[in-house]
C-alpha positions in Angstrom: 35.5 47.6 -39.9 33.6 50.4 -37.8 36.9 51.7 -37.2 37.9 52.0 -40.5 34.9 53.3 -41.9 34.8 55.9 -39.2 37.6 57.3 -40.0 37.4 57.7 -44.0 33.7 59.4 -43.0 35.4 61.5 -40.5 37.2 63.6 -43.9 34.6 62.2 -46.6 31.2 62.8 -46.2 28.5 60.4 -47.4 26.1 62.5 -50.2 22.6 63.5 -48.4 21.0 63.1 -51.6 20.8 59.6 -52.3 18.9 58.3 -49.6 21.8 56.1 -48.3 21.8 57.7 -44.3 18.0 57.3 -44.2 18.1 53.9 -45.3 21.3 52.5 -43.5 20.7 54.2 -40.0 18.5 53.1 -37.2 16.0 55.5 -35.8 17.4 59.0 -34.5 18.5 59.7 -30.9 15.3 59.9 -28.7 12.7 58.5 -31.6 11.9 55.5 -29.0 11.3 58.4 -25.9 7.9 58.3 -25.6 7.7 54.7 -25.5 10.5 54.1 -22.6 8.6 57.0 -20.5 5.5 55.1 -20.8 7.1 51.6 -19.4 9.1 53.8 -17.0 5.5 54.5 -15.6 4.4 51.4 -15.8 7.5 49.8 -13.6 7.1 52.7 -10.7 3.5 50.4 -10.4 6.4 47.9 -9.4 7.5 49.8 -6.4 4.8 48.5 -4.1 5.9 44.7 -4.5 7.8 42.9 -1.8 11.4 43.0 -2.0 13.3 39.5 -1.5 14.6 38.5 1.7 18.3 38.5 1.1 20.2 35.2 0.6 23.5 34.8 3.1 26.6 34.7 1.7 28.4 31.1 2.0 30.6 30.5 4.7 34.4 31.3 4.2 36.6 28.2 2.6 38.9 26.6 5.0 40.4 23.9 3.4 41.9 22.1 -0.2 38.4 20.0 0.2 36.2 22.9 0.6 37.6 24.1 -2.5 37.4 20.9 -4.6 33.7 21.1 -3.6 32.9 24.1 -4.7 34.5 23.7 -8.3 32.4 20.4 -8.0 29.4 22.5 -8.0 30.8 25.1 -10.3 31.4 22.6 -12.8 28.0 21.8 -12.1 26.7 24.9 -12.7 28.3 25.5 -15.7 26.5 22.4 -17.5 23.1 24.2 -16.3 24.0 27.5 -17.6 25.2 25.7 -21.4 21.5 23.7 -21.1 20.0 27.4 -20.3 21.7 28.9 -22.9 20.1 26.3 -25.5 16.7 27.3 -24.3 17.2 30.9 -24.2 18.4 30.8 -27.8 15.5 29.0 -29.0 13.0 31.5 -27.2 15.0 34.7 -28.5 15.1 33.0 -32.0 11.2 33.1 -31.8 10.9 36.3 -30.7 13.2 37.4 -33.4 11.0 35.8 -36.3 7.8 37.0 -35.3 9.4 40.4 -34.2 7.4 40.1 -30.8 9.0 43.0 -29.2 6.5 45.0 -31.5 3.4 43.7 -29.9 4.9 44.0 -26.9 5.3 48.2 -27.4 9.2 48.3 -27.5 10.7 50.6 -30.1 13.4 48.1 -31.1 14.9 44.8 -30.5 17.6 46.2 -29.0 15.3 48.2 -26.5 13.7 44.7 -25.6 16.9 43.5 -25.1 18.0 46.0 -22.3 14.3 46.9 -21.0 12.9 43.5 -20.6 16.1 41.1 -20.4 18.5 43.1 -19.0 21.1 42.4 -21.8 22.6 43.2 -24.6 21.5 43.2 -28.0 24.9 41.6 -28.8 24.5 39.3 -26.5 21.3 37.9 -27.5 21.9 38.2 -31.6 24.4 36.0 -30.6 22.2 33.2 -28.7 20.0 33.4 -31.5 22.5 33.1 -34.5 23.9 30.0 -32.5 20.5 28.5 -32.5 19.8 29.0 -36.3 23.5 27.7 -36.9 22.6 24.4 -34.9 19.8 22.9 -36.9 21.9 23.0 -39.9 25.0 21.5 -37.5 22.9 19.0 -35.7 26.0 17.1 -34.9 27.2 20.2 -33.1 24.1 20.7 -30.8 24.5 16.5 -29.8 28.0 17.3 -29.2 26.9 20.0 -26.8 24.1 18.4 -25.2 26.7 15.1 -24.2 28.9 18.0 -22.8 31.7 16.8 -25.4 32.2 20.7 -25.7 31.3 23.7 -24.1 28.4 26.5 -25.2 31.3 28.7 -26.1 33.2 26.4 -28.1 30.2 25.5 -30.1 29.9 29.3 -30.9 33.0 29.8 -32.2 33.0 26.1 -34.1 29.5 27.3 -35.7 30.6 30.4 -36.5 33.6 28.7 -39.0 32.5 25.3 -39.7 30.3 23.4 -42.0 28.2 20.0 -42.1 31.6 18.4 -44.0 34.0 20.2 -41.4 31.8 19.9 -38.1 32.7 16.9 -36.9 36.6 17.1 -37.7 36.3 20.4 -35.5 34.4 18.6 -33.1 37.0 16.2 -32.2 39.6 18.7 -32.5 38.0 20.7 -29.9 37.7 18.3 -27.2 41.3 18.8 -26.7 42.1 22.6 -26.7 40.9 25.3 -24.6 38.9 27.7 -25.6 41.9 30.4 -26.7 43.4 27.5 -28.4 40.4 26.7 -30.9 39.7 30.2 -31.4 43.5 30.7 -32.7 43.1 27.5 -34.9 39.8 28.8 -36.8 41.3 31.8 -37.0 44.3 30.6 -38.2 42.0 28.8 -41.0 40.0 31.5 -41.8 43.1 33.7 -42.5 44.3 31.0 -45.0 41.1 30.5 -46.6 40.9 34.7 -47.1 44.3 34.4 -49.2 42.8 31.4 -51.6 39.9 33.3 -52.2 38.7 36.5 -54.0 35.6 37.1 -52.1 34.5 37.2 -48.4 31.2 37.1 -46.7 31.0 38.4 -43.3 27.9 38.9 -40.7 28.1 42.3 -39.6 25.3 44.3 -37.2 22.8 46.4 -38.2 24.8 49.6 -37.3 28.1 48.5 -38.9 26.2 47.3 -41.9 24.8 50.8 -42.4 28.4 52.3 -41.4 29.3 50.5 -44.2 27.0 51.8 -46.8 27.5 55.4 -45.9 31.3 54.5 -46.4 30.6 53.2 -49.7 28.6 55.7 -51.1 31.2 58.6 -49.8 34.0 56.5 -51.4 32.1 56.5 -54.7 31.6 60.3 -54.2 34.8 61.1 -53.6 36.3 59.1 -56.8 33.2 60.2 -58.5 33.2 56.8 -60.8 30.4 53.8 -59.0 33.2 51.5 -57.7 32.3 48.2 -56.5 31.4 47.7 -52.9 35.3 46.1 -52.3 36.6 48.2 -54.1 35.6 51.2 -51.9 36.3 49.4 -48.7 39.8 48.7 -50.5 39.8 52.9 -50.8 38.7 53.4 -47.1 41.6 50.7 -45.9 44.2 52.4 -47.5 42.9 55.3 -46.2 42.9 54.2 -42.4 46.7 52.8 -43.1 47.9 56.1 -44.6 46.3 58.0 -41.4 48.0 55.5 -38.9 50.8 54.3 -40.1 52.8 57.6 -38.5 51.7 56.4 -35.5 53.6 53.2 -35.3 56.9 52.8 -33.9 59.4 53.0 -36.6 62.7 51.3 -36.7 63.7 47.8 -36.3 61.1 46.7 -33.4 63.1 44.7 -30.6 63.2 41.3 -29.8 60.7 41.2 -27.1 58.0 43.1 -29.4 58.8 40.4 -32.4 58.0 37.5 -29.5 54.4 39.7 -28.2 53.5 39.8 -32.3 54.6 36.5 -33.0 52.2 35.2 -29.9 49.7 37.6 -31.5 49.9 40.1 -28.2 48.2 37.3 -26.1 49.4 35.2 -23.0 50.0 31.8 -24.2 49.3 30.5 -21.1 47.0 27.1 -22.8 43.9 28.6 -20.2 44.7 32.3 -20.4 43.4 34.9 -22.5 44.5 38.2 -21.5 47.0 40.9 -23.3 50.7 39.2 -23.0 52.6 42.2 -22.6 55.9 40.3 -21.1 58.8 38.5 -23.1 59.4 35.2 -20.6 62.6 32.8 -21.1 61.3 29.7 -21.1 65.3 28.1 -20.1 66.2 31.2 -17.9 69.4 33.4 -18.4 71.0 32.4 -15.5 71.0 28.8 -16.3 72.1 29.4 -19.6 68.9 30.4 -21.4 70.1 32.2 -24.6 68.2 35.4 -26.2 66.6 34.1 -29.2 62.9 34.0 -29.8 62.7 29.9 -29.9 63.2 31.0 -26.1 61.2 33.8 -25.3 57.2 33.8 -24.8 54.7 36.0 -24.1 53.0 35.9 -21.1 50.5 38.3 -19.3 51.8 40.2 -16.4 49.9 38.0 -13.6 51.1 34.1 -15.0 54.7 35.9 -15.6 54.9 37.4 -11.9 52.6 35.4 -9.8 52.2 32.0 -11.7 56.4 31.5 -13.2 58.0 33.7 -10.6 56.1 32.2 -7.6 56.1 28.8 -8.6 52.7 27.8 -9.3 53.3 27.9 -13.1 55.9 25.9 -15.0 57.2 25.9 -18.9 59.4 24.0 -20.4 60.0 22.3 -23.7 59.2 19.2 -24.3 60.6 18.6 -27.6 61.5 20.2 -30.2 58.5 22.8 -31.3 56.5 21.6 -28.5 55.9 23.3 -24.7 55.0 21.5 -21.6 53.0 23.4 -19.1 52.9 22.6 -15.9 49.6 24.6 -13.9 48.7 24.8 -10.4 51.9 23.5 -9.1 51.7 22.7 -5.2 53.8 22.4 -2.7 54.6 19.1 -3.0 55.7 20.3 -6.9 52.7 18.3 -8.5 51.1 20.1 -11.3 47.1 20.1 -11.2 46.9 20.2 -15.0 49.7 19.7 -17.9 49.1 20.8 -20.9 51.7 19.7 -23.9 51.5 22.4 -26.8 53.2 23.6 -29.9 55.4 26.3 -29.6 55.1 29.1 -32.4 57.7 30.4 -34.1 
């Protein structure tokens, strides 16, 4: 969306008469100034304080049992960090309501955020919407809390789910990874757009006001007051008739009809980087043929370092389903098998 409306205000101007800029933006450049000098001053009283002593580094792993110890404690870690994460969310949520950051002298949430914290306003908007999402999911914080699933799995499930979907997605969850739910709510987000002739969306404060400005230049430049989807329907077609020389034109290959198909991501069941190779899941040499049903994508390290070298098995299982095979040893026992659909 900030794309978009970018570039339909990068040729159509927002009126300055009608009070949408003032309204939409957020302060000016350098409006909070004076404030971030005076805690700038206040932190060089700071500079006397003791450092830390520094903590040693761990000693180096030698051996398969080191390692299983240390994901042990990982593991471990990562069930804090989800508790923390509760916590923190609740605080910020506060903070948020009672717009504390005010008394406190910051110019902004967002200056709060990076002054105080040390994050992003992102990041914590995010916390906080999480929070507010869970006391109308209840189910989903017990789920958490039990460690059924993970912090970031209940922020993707809150995001898309109701109190009559919640549990379904709940239980559906336990047994994807991460990449694997998100594709599935996506999937049913998509589906739900085509049945429906509205959307509602959360959007930031800046893209929110990036919005209006498009808006009000769409209705400027038509010079009739369109409906707000109805000018974003303008600025679309806009974006596409300014891109779409850029694409490749002709009939695209049969490795970039696999990378779409797999949606330009490894499909790898724990991975989620760009998958930027075509992989034959049978290969040529022992008969593999060149068809999409057996080609996947795959991001250059699982392709070269994972398939290639060994450590990393695919094959299919069935028909329309994948076995994956990770972490293969020496011995050629996987660590973890993952059985999944295939697309296409």
């Amino acid at each position: 969306m900030r794309a978009i409306c970018s570039e339909y205000l990068s040729t159509h101007p927002a009126p300055d008469d009608d009070g949408v800029a003032e309204a939409a933006l957020s302060p000016g450049e350098g409006a909070d100034e004076p404030l971030r000098e005076f805690l700038e001053e206040q932190y060089e009283q700071w500079a006397s304080l003791g450092r830390p002593a520094p903590v040693a580094a761990p000693e180096g792993v030698s051996g398969p049992a080191d390692v299983r110890a240390l994901c042990e404690h990982l593991v471990r870690l990562a069930r804090m960090r989800d508790s923390w994460n509760e916590v923190f969310g609740h605080v910020a949520m506060v903070v948020c309501a009672i717009r504390g950051w005010e008394y406190l002298g910051f110019a902004s949430f967002a200056h709060y955020c990076e002054e105080r914290l040390g994050m992003g306003e992102r990041t914590v908007a995010q916390r906080v919407a999480l929070e507010r999402k869970l006391y109308d999911l209840p189910t989903l914080r017990e789920a958490m809390r039990e460690g059924r699933i993970s912090y970031e799995k209940a922020r993707l499930i809150a995001r898309h789910a109701d109190q009559r979907t919640v549990a379904e997605w709940i239980s559906h969850a336990e047994g994807l990874t991460c990449v694997e739910l998100r594709d599935a709510l996506q999937d049913q987000e998509e589906a739900q757009m085509c049945a429906r002739n509205q959307y509602r969306a959360w959007l930031s404060p800046s893209v929110a006001g990036l919005l209006l400005l498009t808006i009000a230049a769409v209705r400027k430049a038509d010079g009739r007051r369109l409906s707000p989807g109805e000018c974003y329907a303008k600025a679309c077609a806009h974006f596409i008739e300014v891109w779409k020389p850029v694409l490749r034109a002709g009939k695209k290959s049969l490795s970039r009809r696999v990378l779409k198909r797999d949606r330009g991501r490894c499909q790898v069941p724990v991975c989620s980087k760009a998958g930027a190779h075509s992989h034959h899941i049978e290969y040529r040499s022992a008969g593999g043929a060149d068809e999409e049903a057996n080609l996947i994508g795959l991001c250059a390290p699982h392709h070269l370092r994972g398939v290639h070298m060994g450590r990393v098995r695919v094959r299919h299982e069935s028909p329309g389903r994948l076995r994956w095979e990770l972490g293969v040893g020496e011995g050629g026992a996987p660590r973890r098998v993952f059985v999944r659909p295939a697309r296409g």
